[in-house]
PDB file with one MODEL, atoms N, CA, C and O in Angstrom:
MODEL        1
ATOM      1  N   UNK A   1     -24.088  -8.973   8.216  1.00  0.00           N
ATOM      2  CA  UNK A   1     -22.870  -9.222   8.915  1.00  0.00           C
ATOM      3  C   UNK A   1     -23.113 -10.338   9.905  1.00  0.00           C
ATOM      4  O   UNK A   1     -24.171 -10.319  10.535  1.00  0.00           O
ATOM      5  N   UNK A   2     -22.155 -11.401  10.123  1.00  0.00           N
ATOM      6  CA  UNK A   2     -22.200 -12.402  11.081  1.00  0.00           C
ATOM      7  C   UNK A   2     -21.665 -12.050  12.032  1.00  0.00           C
ATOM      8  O   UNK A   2     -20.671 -11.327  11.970  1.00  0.00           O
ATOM      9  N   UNK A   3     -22.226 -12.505  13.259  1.00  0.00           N
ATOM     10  CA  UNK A   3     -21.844 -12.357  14.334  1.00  0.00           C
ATOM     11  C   UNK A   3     -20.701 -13.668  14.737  1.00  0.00           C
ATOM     12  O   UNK A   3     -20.431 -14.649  14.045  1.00  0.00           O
ATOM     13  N   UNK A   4     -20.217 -13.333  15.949  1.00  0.00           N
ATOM     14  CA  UNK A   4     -18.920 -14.328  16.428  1.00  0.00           C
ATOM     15  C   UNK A   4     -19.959 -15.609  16.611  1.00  0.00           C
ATOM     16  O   UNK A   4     -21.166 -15.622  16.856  1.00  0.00           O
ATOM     17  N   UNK A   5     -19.013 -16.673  16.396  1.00  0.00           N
ATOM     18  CA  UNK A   5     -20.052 -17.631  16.688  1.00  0.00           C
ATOM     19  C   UNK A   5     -20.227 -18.092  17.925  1.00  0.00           C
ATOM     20  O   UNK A   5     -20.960 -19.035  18.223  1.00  0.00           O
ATOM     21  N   UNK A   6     -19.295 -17.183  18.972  1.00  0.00           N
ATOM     22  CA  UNK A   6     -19.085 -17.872  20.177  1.00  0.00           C
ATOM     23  C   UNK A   6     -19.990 -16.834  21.150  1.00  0.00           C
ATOM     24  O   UNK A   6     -20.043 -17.028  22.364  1.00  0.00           O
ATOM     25  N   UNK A   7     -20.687 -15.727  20.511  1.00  0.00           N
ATOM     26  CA  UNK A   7     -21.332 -15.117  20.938  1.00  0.00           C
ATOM     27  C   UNK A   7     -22.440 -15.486  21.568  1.00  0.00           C
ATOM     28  O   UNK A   7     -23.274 -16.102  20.905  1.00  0.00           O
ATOM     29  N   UNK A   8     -22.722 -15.192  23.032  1.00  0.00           N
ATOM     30  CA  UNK A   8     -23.988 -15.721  23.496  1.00  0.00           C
ATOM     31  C   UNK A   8     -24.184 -14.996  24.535  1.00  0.00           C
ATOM     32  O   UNK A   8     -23.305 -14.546  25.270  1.00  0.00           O
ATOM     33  N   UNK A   9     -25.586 -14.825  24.662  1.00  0.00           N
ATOM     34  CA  UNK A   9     -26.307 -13.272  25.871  1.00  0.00           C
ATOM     35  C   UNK A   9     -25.805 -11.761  25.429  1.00  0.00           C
ATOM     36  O   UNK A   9     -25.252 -11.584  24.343  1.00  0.00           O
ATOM     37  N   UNK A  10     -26.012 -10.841  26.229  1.00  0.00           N
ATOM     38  CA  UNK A  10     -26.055  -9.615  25.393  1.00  0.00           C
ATOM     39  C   UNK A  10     -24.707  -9.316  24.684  1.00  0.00           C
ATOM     40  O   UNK A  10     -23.701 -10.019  24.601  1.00  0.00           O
ATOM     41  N   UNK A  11     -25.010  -7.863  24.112  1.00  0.00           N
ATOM     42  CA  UNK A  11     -23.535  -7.508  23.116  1.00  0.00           C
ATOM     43  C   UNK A  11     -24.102  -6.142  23.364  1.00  0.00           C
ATOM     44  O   UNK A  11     -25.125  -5.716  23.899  1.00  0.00           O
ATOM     45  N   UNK A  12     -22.415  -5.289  22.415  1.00  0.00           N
ATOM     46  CA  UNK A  12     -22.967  -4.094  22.396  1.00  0.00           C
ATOM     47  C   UNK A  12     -22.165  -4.266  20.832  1.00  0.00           C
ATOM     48  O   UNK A  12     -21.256  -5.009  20.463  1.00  0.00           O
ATOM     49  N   UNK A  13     -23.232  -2.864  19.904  1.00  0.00           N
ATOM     50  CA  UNK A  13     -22.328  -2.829  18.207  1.00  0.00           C
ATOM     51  C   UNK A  13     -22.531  -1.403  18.185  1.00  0.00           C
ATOM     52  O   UNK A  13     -23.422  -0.623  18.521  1.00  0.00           O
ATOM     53  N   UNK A  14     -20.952  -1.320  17.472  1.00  0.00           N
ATOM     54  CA  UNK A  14     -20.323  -0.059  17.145  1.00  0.00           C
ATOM     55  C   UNK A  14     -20.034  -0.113  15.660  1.00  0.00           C
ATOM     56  O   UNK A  14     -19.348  -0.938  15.057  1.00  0.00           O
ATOM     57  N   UNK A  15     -20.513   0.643  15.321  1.00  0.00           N
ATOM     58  CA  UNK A  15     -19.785   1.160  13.773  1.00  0.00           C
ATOM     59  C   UNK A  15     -19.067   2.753  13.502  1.00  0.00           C
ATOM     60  O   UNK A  15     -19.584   3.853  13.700  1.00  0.00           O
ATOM     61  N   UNK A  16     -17.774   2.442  13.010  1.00  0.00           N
ATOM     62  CA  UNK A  16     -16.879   3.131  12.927  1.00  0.00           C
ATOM     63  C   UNK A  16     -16.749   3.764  14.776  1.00  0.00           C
ATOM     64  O   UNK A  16     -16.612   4.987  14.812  1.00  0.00           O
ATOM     65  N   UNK A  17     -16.769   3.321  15.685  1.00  0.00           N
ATOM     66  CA  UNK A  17     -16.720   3.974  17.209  1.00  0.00           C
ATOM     67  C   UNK A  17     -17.718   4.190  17.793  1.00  0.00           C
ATOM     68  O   UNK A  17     -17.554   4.642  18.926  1.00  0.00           O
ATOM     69  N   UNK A  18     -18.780   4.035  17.446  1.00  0.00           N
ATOM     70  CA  UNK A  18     -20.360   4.876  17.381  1.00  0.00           C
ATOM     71  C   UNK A  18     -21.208   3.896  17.720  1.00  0.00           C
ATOM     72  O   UNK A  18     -21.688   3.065  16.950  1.00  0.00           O
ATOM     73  N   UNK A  19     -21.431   4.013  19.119  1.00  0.00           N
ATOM     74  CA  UNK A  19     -22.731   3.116  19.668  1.00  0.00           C
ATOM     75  C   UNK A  19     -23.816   2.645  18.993  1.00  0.00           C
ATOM     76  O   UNK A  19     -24.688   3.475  18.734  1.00  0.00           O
ATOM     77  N   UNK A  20     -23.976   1.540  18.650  1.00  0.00           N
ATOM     78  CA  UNK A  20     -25.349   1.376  17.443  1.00  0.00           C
ATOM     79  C   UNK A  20     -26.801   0.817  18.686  1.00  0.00           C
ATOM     80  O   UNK A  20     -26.584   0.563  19.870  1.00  0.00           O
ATOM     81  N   UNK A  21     -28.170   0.739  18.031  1.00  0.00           N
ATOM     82  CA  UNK A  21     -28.973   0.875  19.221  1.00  0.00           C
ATOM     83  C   UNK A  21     -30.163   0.018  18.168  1.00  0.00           C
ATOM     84  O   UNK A  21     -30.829   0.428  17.217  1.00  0.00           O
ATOM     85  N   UNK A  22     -30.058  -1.497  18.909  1.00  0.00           N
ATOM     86  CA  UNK A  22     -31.142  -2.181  17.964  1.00  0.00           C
ATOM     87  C   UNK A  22     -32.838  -1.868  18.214  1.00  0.00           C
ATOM     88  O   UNK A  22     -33.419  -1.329  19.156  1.00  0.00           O
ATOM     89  N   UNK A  23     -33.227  -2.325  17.223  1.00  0.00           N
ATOM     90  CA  UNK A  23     -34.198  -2.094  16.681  1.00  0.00           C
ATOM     91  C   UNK A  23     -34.257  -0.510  15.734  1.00  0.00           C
ATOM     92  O   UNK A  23     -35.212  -0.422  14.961  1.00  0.00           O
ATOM     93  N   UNK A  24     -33.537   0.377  15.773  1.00  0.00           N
ATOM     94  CA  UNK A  24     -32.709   1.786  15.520  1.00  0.00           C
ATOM     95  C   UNK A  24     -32.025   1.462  14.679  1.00  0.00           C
ATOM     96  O   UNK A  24     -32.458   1.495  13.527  1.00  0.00           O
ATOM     97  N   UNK A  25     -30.920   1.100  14.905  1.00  0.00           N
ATOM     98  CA  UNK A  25     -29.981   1.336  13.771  1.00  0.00           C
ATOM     99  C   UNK A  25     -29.166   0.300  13.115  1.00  0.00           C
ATOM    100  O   UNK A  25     -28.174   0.431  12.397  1.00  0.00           O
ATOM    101  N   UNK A  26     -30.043  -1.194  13.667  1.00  0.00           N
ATOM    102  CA  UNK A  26     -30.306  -2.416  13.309  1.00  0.00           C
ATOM    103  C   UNK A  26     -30.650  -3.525  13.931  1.00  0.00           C
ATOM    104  O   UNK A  26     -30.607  -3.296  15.139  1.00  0.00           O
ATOM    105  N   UNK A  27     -31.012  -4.754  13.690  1.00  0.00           N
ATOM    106  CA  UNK A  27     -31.935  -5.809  14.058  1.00  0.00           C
ATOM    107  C   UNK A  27     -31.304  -6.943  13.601  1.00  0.00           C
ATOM    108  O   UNK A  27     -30.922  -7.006  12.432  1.00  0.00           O
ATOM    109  N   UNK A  28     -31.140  -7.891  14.416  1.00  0.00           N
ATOM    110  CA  UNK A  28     -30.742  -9.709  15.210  1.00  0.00           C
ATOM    111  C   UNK A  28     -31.933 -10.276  14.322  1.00  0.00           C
ATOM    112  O   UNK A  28     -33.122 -10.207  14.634  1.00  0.00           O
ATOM    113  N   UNK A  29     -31.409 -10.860  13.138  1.00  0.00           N
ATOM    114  CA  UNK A  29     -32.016 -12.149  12.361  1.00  0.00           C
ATOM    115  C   UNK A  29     -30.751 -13.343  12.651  1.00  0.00           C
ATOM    116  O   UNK A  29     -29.673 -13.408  12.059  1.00  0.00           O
ATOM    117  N   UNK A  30     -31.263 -14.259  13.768  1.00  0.00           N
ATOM    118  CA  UNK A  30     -30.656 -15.380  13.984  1.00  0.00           C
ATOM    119  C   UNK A  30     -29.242 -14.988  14.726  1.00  0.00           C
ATOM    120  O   UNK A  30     -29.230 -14.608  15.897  1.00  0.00           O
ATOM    121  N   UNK A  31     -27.985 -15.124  13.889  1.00  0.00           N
ATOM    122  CA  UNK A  31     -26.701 -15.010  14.108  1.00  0.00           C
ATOM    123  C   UNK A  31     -26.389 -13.794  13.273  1.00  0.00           C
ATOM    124  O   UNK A  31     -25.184 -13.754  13.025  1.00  0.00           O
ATOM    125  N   UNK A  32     -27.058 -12.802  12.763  1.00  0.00           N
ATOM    126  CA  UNK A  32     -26.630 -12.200  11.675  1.00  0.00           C
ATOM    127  C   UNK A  32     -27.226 -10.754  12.188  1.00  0.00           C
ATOM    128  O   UNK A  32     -28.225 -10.644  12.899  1.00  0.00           O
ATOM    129  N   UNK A  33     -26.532  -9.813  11.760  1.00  0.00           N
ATOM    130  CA  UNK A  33     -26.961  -8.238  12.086  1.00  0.00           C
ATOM    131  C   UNK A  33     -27.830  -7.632  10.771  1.00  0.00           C
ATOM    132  O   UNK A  33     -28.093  -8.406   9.851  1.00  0.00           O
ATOM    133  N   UNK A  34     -28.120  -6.702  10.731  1.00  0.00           N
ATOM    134  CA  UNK A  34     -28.882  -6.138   9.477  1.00  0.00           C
ATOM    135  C   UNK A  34     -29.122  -5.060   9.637  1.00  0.00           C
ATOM    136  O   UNK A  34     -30.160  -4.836  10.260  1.00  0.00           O
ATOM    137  N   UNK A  35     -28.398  -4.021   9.220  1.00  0.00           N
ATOM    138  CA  UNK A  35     -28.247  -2.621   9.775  1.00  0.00           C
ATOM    139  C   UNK A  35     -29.513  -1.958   8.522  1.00  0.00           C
ATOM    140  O   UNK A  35     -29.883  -2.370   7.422  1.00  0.00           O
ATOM    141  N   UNK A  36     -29.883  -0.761   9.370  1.00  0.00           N
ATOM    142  CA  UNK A  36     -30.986   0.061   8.678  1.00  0.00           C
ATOM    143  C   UNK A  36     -30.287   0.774   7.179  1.00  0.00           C
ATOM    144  O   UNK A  36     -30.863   0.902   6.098  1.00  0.00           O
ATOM    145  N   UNK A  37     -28.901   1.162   7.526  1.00  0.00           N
ATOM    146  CA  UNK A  37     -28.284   2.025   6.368  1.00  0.00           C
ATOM    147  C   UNK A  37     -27.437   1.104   5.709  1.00  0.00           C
ATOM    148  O   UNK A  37     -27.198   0.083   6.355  1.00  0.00           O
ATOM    149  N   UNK A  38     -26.886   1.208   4.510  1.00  0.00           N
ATOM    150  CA  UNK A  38     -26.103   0.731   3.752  1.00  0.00           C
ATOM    151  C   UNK A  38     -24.455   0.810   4.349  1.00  0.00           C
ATOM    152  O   UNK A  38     -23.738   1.807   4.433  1.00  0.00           O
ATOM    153  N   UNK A  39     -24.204  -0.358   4.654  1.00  0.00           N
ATOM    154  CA  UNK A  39     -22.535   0.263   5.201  1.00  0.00           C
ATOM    155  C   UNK A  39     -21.746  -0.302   3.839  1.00  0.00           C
ATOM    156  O   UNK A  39     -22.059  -0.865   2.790  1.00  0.00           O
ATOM    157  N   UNK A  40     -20.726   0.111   4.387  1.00  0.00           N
ATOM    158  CA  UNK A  40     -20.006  -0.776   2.832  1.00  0.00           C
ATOM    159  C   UNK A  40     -18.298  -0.245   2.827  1.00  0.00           C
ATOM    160  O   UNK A  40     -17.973   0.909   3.108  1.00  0.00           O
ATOM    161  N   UNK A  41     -17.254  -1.413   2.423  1.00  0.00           N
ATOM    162  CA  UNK A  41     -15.971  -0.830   2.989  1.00  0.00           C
ATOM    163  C   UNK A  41     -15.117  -0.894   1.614  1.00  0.00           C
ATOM    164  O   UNK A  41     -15.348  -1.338   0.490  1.00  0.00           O
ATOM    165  N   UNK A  42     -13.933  -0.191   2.281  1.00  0.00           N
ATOM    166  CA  UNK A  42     -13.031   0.406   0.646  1.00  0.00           C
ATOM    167  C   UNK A  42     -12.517  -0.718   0.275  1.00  0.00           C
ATOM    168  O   UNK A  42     -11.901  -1.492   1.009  1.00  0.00           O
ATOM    169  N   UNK A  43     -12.800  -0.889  -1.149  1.00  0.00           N
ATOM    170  CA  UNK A  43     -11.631  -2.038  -2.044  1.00  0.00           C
ATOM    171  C   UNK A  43     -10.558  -1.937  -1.926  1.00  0.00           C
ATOM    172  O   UNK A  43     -10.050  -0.845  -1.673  1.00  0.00           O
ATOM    173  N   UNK A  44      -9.961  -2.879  -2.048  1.00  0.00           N
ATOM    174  CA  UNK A  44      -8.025  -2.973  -2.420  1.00  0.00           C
ATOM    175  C   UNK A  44      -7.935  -1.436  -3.172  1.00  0.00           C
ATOM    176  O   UNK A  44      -8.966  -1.289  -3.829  1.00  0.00           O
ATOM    177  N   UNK A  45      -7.056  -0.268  -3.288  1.00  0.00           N
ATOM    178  CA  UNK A  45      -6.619   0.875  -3.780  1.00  0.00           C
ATOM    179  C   UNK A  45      -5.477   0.105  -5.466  1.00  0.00           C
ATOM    180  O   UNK A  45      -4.385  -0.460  -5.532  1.00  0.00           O
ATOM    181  N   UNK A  46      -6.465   0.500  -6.460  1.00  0.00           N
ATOM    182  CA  UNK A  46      -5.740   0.458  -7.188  1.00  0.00           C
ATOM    183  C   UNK A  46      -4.549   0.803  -7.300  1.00  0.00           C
ATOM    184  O   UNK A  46      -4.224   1.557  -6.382  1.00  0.00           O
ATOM    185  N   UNK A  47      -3.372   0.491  -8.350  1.00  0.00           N
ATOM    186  CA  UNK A  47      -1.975   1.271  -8.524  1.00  0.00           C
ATOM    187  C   UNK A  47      -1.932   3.411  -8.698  1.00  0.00           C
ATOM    188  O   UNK A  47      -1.196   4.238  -8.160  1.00  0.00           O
ATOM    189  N   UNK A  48      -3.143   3.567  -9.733  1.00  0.00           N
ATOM    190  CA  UNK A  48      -2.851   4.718  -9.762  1.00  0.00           C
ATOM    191  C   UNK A  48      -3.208   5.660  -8.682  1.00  0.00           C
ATOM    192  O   UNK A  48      -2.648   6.748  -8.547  1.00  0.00           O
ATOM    193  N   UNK A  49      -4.614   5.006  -7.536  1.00  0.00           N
ATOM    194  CA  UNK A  49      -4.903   5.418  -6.848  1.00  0.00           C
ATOM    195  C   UNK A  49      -4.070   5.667  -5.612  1.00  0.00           C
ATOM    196  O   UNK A  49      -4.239   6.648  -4.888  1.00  0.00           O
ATOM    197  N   UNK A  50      -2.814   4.374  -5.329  1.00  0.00           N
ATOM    198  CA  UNK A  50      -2.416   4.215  -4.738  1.00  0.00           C
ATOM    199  C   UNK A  50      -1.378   5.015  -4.751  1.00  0.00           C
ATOM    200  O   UNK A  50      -1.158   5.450  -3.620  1.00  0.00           O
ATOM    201  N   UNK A  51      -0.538   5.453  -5.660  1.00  0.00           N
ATOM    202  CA  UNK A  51       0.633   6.501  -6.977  1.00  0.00           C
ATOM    203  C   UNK A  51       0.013   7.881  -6.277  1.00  0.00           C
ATOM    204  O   UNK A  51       0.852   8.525  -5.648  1.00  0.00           O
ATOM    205  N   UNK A  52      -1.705   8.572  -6.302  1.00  0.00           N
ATOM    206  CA  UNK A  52      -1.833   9.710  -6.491  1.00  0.00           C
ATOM    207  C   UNK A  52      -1.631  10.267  -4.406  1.00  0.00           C
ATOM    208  O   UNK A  52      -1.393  11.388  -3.956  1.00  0.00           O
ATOM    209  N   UNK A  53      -1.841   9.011  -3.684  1.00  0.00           N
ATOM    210  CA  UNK A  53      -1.606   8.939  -2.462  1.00  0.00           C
ATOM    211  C   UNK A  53      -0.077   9.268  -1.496  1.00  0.00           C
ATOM    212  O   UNK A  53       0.194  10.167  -0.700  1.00  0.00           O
ATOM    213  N   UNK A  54       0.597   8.254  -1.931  1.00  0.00           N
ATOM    214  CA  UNK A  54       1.587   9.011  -1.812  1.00  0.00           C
ATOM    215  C   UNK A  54       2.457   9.793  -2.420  1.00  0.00           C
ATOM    216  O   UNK A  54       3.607   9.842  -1.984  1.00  0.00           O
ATOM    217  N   UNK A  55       2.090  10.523  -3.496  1.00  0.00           N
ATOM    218  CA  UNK A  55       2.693  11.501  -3.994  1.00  0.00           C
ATOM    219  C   UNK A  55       1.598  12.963  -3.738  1.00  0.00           C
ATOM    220  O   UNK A  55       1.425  13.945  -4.460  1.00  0.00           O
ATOM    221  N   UNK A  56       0.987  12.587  -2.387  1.00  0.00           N
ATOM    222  CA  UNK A  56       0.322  13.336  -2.325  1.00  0.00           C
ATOM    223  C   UNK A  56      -0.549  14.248  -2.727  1.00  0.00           C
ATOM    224  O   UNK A  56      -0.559  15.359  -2.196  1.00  0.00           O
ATOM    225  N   UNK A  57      -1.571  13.853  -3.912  1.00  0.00           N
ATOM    226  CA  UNK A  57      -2.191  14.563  -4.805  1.00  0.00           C
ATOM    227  C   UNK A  57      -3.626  14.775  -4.607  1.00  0.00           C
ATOM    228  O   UNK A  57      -4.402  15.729  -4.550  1.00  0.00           O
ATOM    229  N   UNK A  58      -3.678  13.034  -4.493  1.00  0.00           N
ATOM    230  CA  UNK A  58      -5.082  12.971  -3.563  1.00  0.00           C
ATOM    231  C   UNK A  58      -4.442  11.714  -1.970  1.00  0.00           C
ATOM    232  O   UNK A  58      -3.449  11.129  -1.536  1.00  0.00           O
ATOM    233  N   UNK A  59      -6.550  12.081  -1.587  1.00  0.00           N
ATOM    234  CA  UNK A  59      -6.178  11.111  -0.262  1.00  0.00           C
ATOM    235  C   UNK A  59      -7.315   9.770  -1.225  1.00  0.00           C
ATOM    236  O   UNK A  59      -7.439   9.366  -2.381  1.00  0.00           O
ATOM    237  N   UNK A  60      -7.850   9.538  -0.043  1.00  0.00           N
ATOM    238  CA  UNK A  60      -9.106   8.054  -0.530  1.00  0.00           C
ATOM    239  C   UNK A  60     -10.069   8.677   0.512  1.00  0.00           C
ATOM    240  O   UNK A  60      -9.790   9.099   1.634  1.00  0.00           O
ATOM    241  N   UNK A  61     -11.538   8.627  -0.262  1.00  0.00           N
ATOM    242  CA  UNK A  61     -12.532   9.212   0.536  1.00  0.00           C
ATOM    243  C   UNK A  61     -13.844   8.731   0.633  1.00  0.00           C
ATOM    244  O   UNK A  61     -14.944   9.134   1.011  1.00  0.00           O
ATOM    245  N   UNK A  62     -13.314   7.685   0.139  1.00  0.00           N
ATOM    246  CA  UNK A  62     -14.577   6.361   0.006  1.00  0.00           C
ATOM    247  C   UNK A  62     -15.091   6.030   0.755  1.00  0.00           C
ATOM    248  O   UNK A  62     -14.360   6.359   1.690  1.00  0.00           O
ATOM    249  N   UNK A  63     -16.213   5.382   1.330  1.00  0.00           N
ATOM    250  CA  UNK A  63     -16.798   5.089   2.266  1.00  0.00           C
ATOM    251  C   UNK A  63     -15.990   3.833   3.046  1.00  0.00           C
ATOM    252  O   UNK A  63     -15.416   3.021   2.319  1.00  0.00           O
ATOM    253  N   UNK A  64     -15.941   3.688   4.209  1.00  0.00           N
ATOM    254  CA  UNK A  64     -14.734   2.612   4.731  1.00  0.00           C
ATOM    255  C   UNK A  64     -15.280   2.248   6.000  1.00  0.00           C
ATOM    256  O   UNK A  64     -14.521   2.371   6.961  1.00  0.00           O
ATOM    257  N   UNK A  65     -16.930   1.648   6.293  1.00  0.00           N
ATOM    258  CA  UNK A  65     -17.223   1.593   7.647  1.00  0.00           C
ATOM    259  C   UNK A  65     -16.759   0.141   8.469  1.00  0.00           C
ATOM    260  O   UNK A  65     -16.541  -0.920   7.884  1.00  0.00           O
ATOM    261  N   UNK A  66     -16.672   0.322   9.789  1.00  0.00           N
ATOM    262  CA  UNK A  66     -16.132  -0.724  10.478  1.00  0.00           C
ATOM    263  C   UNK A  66     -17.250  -1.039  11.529  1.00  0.00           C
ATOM    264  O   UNK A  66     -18.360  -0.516  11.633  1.00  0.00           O
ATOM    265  N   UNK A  67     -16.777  -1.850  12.146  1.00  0.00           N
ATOM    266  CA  UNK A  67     -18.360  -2.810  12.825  1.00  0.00           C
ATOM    267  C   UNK A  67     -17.850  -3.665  13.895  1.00  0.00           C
ATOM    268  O   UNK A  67     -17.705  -4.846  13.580  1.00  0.00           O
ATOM    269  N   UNK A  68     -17.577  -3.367  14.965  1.00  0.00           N
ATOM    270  CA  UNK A  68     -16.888  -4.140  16.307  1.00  0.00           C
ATOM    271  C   UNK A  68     -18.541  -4.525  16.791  1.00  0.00           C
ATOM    272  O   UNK A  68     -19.681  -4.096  16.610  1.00  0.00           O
ATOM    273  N   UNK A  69     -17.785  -5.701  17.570  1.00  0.00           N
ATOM    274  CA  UNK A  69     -19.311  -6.092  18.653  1.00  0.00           C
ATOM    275  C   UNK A  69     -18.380  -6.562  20.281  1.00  0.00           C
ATOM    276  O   UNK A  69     -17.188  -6.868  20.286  1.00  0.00           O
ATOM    277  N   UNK A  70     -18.824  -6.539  20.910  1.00  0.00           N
ATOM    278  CA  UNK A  70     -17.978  -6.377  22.216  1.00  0.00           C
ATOM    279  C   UNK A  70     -19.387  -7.201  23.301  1.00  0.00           C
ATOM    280  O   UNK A  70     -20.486  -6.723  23.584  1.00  0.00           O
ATOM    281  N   UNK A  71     -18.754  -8.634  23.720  1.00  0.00           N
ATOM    282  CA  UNK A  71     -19.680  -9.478  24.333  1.00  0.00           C
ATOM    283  C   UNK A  71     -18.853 -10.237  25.368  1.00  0.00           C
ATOM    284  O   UNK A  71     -17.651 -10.281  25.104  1.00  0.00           O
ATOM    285  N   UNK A  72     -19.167 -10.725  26.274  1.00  0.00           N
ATOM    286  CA  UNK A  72     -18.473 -11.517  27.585  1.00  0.00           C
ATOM    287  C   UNK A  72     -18.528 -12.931  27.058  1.00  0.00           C
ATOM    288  O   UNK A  72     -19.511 -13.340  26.440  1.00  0.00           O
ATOM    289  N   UNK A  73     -17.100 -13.930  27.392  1.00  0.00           N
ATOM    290  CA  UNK A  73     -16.641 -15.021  26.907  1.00  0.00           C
ATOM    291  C   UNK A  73     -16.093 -14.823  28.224  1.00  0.00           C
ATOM    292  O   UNK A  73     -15.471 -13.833  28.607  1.00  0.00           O
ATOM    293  N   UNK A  74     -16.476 -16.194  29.096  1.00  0.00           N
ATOM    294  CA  UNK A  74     -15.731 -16.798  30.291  1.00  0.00           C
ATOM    295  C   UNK A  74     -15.504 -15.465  31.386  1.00  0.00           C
ATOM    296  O   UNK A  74     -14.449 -15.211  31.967  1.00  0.00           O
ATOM    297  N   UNK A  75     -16.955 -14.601  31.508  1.00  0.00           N
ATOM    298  CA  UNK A  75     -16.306 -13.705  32.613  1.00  0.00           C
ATOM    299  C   UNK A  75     -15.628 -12.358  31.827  1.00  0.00           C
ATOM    300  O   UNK A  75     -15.944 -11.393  32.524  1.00  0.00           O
ATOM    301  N   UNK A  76     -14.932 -11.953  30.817  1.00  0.00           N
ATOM    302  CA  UNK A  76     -14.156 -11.221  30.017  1.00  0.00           C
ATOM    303  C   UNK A  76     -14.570 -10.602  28.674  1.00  0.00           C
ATOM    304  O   UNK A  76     -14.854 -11.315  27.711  1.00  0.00           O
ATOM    305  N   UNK A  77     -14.606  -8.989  28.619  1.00  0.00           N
ATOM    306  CA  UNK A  77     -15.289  -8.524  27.780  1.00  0.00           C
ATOM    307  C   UNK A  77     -14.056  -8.892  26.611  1.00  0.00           C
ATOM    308  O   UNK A  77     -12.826  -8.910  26.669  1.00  0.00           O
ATOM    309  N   UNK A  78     -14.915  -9.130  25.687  1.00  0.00           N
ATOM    310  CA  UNK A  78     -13.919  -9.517  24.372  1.00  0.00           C
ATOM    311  C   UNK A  78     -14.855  -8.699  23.000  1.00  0.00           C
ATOM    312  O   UNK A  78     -16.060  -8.732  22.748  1.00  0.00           O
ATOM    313  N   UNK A  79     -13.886  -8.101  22.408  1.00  0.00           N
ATOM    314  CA  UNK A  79     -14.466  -7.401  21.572  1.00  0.00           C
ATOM    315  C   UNK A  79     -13.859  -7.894  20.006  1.00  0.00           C
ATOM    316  O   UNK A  79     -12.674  -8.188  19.845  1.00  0.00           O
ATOM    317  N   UNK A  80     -14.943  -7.929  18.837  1.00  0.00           N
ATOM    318  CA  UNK A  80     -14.597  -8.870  17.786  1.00  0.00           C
ATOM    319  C   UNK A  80     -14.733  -7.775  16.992  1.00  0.00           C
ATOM    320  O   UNK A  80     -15.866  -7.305  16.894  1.00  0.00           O
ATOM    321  N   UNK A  81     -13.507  -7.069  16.185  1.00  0.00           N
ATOM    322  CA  UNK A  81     -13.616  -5.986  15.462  1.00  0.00           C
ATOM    323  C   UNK A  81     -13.065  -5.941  14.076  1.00  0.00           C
ATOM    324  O   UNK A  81     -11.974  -6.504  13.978  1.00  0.00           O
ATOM    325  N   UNK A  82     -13.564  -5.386  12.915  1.00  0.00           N
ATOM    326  CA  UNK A  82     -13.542  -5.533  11.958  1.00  0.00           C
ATOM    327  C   UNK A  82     -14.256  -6.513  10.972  1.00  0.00           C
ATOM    328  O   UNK A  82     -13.988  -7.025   9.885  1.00  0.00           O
ATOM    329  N   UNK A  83     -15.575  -6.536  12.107  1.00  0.00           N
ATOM    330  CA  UNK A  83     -16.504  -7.629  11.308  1.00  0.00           C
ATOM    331  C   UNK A  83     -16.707  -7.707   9.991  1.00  0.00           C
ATOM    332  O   UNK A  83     -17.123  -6.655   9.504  1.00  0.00           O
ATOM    333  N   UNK A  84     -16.517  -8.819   9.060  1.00  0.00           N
ATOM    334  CA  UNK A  84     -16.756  -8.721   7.340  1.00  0.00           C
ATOM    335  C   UNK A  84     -18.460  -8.047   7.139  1.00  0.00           C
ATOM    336  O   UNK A  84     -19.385  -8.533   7.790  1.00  0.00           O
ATOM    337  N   UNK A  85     -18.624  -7.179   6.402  1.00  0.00           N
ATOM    338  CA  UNK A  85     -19.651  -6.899   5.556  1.00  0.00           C
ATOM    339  C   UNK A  85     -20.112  -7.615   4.752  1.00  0.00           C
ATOM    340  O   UNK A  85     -19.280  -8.201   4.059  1.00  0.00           O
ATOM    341  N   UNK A  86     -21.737  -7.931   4.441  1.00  0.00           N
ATOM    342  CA  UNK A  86     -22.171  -8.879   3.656  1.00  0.00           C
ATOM    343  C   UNK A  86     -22.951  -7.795   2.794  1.00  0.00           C
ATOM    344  O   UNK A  86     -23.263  -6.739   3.343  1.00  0.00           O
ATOM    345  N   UNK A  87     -23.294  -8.032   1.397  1.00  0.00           N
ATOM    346  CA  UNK A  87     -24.451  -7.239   0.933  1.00  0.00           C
ATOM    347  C   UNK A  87     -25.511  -7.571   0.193  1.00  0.00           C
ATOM    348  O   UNK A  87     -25.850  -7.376  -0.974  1.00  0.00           O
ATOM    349  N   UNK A  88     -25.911  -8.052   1.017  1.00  0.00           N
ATOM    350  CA  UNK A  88     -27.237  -9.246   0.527  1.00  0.00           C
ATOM    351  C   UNK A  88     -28.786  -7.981   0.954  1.00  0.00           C
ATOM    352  O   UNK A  88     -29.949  -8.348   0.780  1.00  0.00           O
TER     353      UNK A  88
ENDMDL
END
């Protein structure tokens, strides 16, 4: 995952709400994060999948993690959320 590019001095990273804790539960190569576990987020919902949803049959229970980073720009905590997933 890339980080903001405007990012500079400390940060804090959350996935799905959840305090993450480097060197733990991932590690700073350059501009880029590299988490210990596999994250990985839901595809576009096919038609039938989408059909069995609201007709209430099923829900979607796929894995769907999210990844905010929250760093100071000009004095002001600014938080960059919904970072893209890479899976390299």
């Amino acid at each position: 995952m890339d980080l903001p590019p405007d990012l500079t001095g400390a940060f804090e990273v959350f996935v799905n709400g959840v305090l993450q804790h480097e060197g733990v539960d991932y590690r700073r190569e350059n501009d880029t994060l590299v988490f210990s576990r596999p994250l990985a987020r839901e595809g576009r919902l096919g038609f039938w999948r989408w059909l069995s949803i609201v007709l209430g049959i099923a829900g979607t229970y796929r894995q769907n993690d999210s990844v905010d980073v929250v760093y100071a720009r000009g004095g002001r905590r600014v938080v960059a959320t919904g970072l893209r997933l890479r899976s390299d």
